[in-house]
N, C-alpha and C positions, 0 to 999 in steps of 0.2 A: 471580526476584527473591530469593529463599531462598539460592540460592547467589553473589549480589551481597553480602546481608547476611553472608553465612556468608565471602565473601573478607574484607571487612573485621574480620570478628573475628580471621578467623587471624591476621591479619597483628599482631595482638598477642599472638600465643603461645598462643591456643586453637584449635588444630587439630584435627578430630576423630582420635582414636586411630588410628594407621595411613596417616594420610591428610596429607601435608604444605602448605605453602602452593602451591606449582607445583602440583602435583597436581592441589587444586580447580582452582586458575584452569582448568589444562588441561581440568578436565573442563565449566567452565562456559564455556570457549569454543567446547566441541565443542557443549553442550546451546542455547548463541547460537546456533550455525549452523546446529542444527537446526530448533530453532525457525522461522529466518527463512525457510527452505524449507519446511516443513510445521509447522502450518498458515498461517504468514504468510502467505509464497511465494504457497500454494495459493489464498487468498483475492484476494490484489493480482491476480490472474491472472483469476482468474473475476470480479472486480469489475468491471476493464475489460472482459471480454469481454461483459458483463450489458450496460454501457452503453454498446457497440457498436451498442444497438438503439435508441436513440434516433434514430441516422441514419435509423432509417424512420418518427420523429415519434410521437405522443405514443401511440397506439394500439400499436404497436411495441412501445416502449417497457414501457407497462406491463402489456402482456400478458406478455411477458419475464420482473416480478418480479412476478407477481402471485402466483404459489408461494410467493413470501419473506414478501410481505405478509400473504397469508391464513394463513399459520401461527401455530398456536397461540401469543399472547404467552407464557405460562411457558417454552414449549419454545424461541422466539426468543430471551429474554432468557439462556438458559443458554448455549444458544450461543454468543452474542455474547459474556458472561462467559469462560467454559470454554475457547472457540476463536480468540477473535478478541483480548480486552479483556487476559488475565491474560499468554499468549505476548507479546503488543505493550507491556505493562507492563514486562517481564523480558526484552526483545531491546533495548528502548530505554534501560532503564536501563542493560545492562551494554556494550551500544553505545557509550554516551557514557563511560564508566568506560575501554572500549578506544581510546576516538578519541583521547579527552585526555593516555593514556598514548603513543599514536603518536608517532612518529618519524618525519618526511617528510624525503625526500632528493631531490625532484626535481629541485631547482636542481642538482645536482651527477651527479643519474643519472636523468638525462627519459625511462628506457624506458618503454614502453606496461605493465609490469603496475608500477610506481612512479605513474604517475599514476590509474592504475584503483585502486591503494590508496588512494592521499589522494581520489581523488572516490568512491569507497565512504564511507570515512568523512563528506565534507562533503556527502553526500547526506543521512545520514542523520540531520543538524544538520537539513536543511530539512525533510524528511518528516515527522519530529517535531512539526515546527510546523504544517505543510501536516494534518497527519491531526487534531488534534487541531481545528483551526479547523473542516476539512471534517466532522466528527461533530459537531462542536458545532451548526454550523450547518445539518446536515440531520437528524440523526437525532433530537436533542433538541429544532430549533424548527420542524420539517416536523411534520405530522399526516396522514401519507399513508394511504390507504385504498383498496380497488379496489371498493365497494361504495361511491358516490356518491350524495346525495342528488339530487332533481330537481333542483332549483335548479341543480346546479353546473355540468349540461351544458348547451351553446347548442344551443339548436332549429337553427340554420341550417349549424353546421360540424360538428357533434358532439364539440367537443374541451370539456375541461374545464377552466372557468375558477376552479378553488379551490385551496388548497395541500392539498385533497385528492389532489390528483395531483401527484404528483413532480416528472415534467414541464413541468408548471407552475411549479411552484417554481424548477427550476434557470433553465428559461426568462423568467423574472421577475428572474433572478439576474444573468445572464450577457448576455443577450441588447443588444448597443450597449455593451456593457462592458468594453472593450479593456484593464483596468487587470487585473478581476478574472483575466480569460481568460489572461495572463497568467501571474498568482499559478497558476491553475490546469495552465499549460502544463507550467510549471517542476515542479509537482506532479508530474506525468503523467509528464515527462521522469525525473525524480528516480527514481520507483517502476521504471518500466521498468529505468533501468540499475542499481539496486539490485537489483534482480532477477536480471537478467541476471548481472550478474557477482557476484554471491551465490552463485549456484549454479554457477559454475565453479572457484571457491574453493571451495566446499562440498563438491564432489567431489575436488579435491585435500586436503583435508584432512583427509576420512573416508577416505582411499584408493580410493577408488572410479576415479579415473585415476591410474596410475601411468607417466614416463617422459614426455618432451615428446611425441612423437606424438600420446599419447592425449589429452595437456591441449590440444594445438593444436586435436586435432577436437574436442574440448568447446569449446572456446572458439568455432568457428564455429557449432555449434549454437546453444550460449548468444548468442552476440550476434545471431545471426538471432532468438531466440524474444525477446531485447529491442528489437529494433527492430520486432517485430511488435506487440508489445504497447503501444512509442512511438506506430507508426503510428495505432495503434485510440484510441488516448487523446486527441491531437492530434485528429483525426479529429474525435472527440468535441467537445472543449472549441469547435472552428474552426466548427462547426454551432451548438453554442448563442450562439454571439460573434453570428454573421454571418445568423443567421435572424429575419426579423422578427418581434418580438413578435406573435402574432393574437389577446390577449388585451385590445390596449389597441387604443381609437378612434384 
């Protein structure tokens, strides 16, 4: 975010000493893309693969994150600041600074990495909106916990019918809600190919592939490890859509 602020001043003639307006940018585009691969990247990755585990229902599930849950609030809340809140601050802001200055030429050159530009970019209009809604609406009005009172669990199934449990929540969310599931798919879809082709751009532009060869076989890596992670999300959202609530009569 420091060096979003810091474009905009140069660009009226206070540059730091040494350092011209191209320069930053350059180097704030290098520090976007890293960002969006460590820790973004790292996190979108593991997020999906955490709630991979709902497919085995709610026991599953929060056995899964109950490492996350039971850690110390001070040391979670820095986390989330530190790793997750301040990089996703400073990749979206300067994302949007780069999409807006884009140049789309598909209509005139429809090759496969011209449309993977412009949907890089219009992905990451939606994700913006997608992440802010999906934190809003689970981290800040969820009260998850893995340490439940009696009340919460039924004598007869043993699942937990409170927004003590996670899985209750989204399955309270989702579950006959073809609208929401939706909103969530295109989520799901968005992060995967943001991903995916984040990081094969990421390595063309740190040098790490150099020469078509090497970006070709990146590139099948990379689109295999987003369609793996499409799959798993999909997966995800298709179960909580199509599962019957066992919370309601």
């Amino acid at each position: 975010m420091l060096g979003w602020f810091g474009e905009r001043y140069g660009r009226r003639g206070a540059a730091p000493p040494g350092m011209n307006t191209d320069q930053k940018h350059f180097k704030n585009r290098k520090l976007h893309s890293l960002v969006g691969v460590l820790p973004l990247g790292g996190f979108i990755a593991e997020h999906l693969l955490s709630n991979a585990f709902i497919l085995g229902g709610q026991k599953s599930y929060e056995s899964a994150v109950a490492w996350l849950l039971n850690m110390p609030k001070p040391i979670l809340w820095t986390l989330e600041i530190v790793t997750i809140a301040l990089p996703l601050a400073f990749h979206a802001i300067y994302g949007i600074k780069i999409a807006m200055e884009a140049k789309y030429n598909t209509s005139n050159y429809a090759y496969a990495r011209n449309r993977n530009f412009m949907l890089q970019r219009l992905t990451s209009f939606y994700l913006l909106v997608f992440i802010i809604y999906h934190v809003w609406s689970t981290r800040f009005t969820g009260h998850f916990t893995t340490t439940y009172t009696p009340e919460a669990v039924d004598a007869a199934t043993g699942l937990v019918r409170s927004q003590q449990s996670i899985y209750y929540f989204m399955l309270e969310k989702l579950s006959g809600n073809w609208i929401l599931g939706l909103v969530y798919f295109l989520g799901v879809s968005s992060a995967a190919f943001h991903f995916g082709n984040g990081l094969w751009t990421f390595c063309i532009s740190w040098g790490i592939t150099v020469g078509k060869k090497a970006q070709d076989g990146a590139r099948v890596i990379f689109t295999a490890i987003g369609l793996g992670l499409f799959a798993l999300g999909t997966a995800v959202v298709w179960h909580l859509v199509t599962t019957p609530n066992p919370f309601k009569a």
